[in-house]
C-alpha positions as CSV (number, residue, x, y, z in Angstrom):
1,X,57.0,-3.5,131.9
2,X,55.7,-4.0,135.8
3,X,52.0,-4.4,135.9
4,X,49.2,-4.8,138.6
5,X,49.3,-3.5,141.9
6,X,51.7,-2.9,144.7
7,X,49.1,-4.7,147.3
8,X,49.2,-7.8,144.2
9,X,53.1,-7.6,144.1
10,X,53.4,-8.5,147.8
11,X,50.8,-10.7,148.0
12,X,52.6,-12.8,145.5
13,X,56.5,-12.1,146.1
14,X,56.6,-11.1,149.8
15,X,59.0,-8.5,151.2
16,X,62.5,-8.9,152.4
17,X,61.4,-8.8,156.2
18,X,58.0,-10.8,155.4
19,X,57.5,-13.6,153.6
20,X,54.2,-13.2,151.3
21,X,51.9,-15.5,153.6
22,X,52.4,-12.4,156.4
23,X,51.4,-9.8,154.0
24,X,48.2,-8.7,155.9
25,X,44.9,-9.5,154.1
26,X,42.8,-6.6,152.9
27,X,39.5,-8.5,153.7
28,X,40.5,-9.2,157.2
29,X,43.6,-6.9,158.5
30,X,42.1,-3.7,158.1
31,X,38.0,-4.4,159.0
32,X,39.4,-6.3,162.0
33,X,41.4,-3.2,163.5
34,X,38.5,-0.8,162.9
35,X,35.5,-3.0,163.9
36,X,37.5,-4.2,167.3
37,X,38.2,-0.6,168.3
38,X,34.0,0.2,167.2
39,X,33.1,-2.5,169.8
40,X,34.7,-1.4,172.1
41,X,33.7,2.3,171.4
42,X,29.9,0.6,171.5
43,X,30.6,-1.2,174.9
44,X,32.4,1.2,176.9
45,X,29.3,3.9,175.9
46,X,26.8,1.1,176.8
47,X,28.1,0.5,179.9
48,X,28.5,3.7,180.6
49,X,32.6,3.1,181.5
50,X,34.8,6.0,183.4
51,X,35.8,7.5,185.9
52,X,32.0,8.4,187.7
53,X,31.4,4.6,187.6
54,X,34.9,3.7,188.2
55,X,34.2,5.5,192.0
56,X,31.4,3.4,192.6
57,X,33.2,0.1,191.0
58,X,36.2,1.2,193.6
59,X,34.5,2.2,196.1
60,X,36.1,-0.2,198.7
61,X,39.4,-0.2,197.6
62,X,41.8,1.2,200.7
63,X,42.9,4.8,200.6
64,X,47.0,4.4,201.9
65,X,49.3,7.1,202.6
66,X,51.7,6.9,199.7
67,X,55.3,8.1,199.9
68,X,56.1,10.9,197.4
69,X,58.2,8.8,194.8
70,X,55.1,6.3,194.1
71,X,52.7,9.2,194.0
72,X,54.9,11.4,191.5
73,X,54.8,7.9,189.7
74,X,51.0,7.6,189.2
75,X,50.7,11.2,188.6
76,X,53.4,10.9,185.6
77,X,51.5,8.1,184.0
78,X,48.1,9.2,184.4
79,X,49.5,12.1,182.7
80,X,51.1,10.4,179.8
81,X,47.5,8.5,179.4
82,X,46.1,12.4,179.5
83,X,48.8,13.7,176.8
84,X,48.0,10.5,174.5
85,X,44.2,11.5,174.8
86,X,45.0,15.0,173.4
87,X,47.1,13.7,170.7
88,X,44.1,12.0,169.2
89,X,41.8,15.2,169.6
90,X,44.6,16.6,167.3
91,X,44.4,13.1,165.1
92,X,40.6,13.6,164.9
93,X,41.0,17.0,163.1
94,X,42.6,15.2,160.1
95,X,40.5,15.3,156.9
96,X,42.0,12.2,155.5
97,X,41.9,9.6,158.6
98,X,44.3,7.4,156.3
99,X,47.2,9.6,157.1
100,X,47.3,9.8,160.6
101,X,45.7,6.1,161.5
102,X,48.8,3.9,162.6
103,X,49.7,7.2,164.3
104,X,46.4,7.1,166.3
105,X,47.0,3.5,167.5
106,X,49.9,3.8,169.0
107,X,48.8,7.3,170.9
108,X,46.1,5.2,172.1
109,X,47.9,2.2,172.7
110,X,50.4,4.0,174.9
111,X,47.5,6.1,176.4
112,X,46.6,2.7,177.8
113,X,50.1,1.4,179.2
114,X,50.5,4.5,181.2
115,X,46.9,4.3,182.5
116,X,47.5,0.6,183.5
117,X,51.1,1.8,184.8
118,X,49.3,4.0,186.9
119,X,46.9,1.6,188.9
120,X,49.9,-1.2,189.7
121,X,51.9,2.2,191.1
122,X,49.0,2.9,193.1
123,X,48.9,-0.8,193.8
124,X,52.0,-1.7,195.1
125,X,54.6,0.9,194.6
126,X,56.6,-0.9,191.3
127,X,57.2,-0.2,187.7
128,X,57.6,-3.2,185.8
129,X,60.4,-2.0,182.8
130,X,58.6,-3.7,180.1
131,X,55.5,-4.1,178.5
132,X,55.3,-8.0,178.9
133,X,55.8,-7.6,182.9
134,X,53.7,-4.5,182.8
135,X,50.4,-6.9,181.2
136,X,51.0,-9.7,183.5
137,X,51.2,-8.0,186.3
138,X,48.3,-6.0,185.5
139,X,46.7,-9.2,185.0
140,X,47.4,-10.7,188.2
141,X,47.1,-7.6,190.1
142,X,43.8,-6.2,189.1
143,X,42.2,-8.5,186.3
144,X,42.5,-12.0,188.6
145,X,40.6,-10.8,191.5
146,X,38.1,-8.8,189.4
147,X,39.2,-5.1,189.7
148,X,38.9,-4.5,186.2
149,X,35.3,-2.8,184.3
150,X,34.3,-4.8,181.2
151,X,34.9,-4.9,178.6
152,X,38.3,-4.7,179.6
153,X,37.9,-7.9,182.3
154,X,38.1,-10.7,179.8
155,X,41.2,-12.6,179.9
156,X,42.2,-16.0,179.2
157,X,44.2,-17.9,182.2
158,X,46.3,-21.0,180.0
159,X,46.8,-20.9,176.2
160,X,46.2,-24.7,176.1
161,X,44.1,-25.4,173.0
162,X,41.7,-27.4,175.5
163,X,41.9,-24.0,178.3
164,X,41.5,-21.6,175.2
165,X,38.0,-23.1,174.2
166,X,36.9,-23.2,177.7
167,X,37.6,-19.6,179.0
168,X,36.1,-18.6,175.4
169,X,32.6,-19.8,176.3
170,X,31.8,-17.4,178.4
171,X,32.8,-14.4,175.9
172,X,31.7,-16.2,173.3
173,X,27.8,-16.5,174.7
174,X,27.0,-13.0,175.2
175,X,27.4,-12.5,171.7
176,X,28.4,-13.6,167.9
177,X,29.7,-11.4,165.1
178,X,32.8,-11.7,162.7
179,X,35.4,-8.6,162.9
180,X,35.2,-8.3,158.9
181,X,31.1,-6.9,159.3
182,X,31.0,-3.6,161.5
183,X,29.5,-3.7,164.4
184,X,26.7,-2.6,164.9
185,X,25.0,-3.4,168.5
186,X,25.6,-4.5,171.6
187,X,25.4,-7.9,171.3
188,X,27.3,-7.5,168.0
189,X,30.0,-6.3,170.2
190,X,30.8,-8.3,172.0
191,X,30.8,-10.7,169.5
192,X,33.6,-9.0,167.8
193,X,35.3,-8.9,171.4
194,X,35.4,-12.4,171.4
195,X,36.8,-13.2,168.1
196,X,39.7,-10.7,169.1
197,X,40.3,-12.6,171.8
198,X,40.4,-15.9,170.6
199,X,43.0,-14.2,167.8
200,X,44.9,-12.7,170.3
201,X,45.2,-16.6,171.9
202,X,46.5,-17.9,168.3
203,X,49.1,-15.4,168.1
204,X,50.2,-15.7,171.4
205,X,50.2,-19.7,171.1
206,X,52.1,-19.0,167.8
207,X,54.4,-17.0,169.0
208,X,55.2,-19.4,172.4
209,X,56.0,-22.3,169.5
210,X,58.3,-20.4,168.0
211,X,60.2,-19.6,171.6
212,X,59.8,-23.3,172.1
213,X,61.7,-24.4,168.9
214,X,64.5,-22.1,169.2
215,X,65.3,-23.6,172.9
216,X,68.4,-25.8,173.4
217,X,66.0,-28.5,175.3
218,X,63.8,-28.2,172.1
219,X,66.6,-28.4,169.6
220,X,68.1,-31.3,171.4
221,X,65.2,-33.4,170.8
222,X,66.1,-32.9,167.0
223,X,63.0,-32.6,165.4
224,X,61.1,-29.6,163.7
225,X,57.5,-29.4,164.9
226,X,55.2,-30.8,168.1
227,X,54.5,-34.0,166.6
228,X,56.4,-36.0,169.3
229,X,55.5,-36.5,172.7
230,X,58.8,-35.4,174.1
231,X,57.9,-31.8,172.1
232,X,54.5,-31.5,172.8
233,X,55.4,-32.0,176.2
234,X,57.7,-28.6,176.0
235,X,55.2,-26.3,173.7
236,X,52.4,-27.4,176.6
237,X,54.9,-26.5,179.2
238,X,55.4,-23.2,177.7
239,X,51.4,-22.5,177.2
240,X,50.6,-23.2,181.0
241,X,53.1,-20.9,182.1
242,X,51.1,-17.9,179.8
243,X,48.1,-15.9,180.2
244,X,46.0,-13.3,178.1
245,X,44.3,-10.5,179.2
246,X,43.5,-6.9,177.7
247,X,47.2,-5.5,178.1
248,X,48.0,-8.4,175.4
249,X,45.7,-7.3,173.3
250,X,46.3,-4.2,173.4
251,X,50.0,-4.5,172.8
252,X,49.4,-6.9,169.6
253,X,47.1,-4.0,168.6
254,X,49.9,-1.7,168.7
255,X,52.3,-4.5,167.8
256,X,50.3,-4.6,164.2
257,X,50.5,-0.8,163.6
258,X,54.1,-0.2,164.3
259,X,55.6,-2.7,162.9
260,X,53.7,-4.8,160.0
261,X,54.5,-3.4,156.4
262,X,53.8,0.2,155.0
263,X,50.8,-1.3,152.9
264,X,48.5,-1.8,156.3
265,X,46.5,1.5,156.8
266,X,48.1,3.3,154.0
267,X,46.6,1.4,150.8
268,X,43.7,1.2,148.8
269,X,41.3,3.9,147.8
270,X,38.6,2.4,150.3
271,X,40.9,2.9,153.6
272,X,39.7,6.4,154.5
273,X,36.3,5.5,153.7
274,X,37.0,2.4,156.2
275,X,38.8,4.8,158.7
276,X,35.4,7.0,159.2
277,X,35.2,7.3,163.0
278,X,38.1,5.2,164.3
279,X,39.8,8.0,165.9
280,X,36.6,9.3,167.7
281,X,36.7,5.6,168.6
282,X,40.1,5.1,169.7
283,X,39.7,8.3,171.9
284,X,36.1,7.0,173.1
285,X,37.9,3.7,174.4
286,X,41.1,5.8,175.8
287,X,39.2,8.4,177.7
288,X,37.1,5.5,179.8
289,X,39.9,3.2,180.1
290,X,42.0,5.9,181.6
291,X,38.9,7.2,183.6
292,X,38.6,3.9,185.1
293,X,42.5,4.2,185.8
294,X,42.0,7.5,187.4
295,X,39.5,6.2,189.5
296,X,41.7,3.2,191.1
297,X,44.1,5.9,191.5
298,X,41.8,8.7,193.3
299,X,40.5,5.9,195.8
300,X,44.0,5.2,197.0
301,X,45.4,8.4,197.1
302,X,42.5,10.1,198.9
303,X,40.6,13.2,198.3
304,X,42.7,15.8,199.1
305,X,46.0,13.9,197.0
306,X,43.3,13.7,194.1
307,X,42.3,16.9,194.2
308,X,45.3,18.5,194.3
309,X,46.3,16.7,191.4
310,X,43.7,17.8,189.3
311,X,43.8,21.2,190.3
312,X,47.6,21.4,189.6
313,X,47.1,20.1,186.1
314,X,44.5,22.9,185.4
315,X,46.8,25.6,186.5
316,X,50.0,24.3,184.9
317,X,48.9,21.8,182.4
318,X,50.5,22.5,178.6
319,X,48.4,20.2,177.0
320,X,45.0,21.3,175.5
321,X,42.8,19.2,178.3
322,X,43.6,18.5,182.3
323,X,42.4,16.0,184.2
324,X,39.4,17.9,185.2
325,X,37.8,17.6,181.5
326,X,38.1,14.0,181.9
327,X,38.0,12.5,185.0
328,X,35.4,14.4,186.8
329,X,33.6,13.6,189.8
């Protein structure tokens, strides 16, 4: 007769798609997601993060003439940020927060890849075709030369062990806090934004290794881990080449919801209990990532672009808020 628990069962036997070391850990997978989002939440509201302050933050970026495909092109993502924000004042309406969680994160998440869409097609006219290219080039085209509000500013230039630890210094000294306790001030905070960030480097250094070893110049050296100079010499290769920066976050965030096992977010009698608040949370951080989005955008399309764009949504908007109840002067 089968006994114990279904979280127990995994945790000892594994699925057929992860082995039972990946099974996420209930005192870790889920505090972690909530208490990240809750610093954020704390952050953005401390700082006072959207599109008011965005104007002033951009206030010298250049206003260009665009031509009509590029604007059509921020216009379309801005308002794919703005339909994900009304998906999770739907979310928010849920009694139990457990069923409609993972759903939440990626509405948010992809809230956040059309915002960031949005500023590089302002930017430069392109539309990187996936999400990798979309992060680094948000990276290098707005995080690198300081265009970017914290708390979203943080990013990490080489995933070097040695680089890691230095470019975590500076996050790590305005503030200390594990992601398991819930955050509960400022400092706290960013304490949790730090520990997600230096997470967000292990997986990413992880992941690199395991791009390494399946290489033919890896393979040829016949060996199975970095322990020889010759492969050491090809994992470091392949962490100078790679940066960090919110998008990657962001993405692993999503990356965690979608994809890891049904158990995550949907298990224990605790999870809504847990779950109090993270969609208020998720649409706090949405609505002042995006408003710092829509400012970028308004300073380089001009006044009169903007403002016809806002006042188009509110005539002929379907969705249950327009760009007016968001991004406001």
């Amino acid at each position: 007769m089968t006994t114990g628990s279904l979280y127990a069962r995994m945790r000892t036997h594994g699925t057929l798609s992860e082995p039972k070391e990946d099974i996420p850990d209930a005192v870790f997978a889920l505090p972690s997601t909530v208490h990240w989002m809750r610093a954020m939440a704390i952050l953005v509201t401390s700082l006072d993060v959207g599109f008011g302050t965005g104007r002033g933050f951009y206030q010298r970026v250049q206003r260009k003439t665009l031509p009509e495909p590029q604007l059509n092109s921020i216009y379309e993502q801005l308002l794919f940020a703005l339909n994900q924000l009304a998906t999770l004042d739907v979310l928010a309406t849920a009694a139990n927060k457990a069923d409609v969680a993972r759903n939440g994160i990626v509405a948010w998440y992809y809230g956040v890849y059309g915002a960031a869409s949005a500023m590089i097609a302002a930017a430069d006219g392109s539309f990187p075709e996936t999400h990798a290219a979309t992060a680094r080039q948000w990276d290098r085209q707005f995080v690198v030369p300081g265009l970017v509000m914290p708390p979203f500013a943080d990013r990490i230039d080489r995933l070097g062990k040695a680089d890691v630890e230095e470019a975590l210094r500076g996050p790590r000294a305005r503030g200390k806090h594990s992601l398991t306790t819930r955050p509960e001030t400022v400092n706290d905070a960013w304490g949790c934004m730090a520990e997600y960030l230096s997470g967000s480097a292990s997986w990413e250094q992880w992941n690199l290794q395991q791009s390494v070893k399946d290489a033919p110049a890896f393979r040829a050296l016949g060996v199975s881990d970095f322990k020889t100079k010759a492969a050491r010499a090809l994992r470091d290769e392949a962490f100078n080449r790679r940066g960090l920066c919110f998008l990657h976050e962001a993405f692993r965030y999503r990356g965690k919801a979608n994809y890891r096992d049904a158990i995550y977010l949907a298990y224990g009698k605790s999870v809504p209990r847990t779950l109090d608040g993270f969609i208020a949370d998720l649409r706090v951080v949405l609505a002042a990532f995006s408003g710092m989005a829509a400012a970028y955008c308004a300073a380089r399309v001009g006044r009169e672009e903007w403002d016809w764009f806002v006042g188009d949504l509110a005539e002929r908007g379907a969705i249950s808020i327009s760009a007016a109840d968001v991004w406001s002067r």
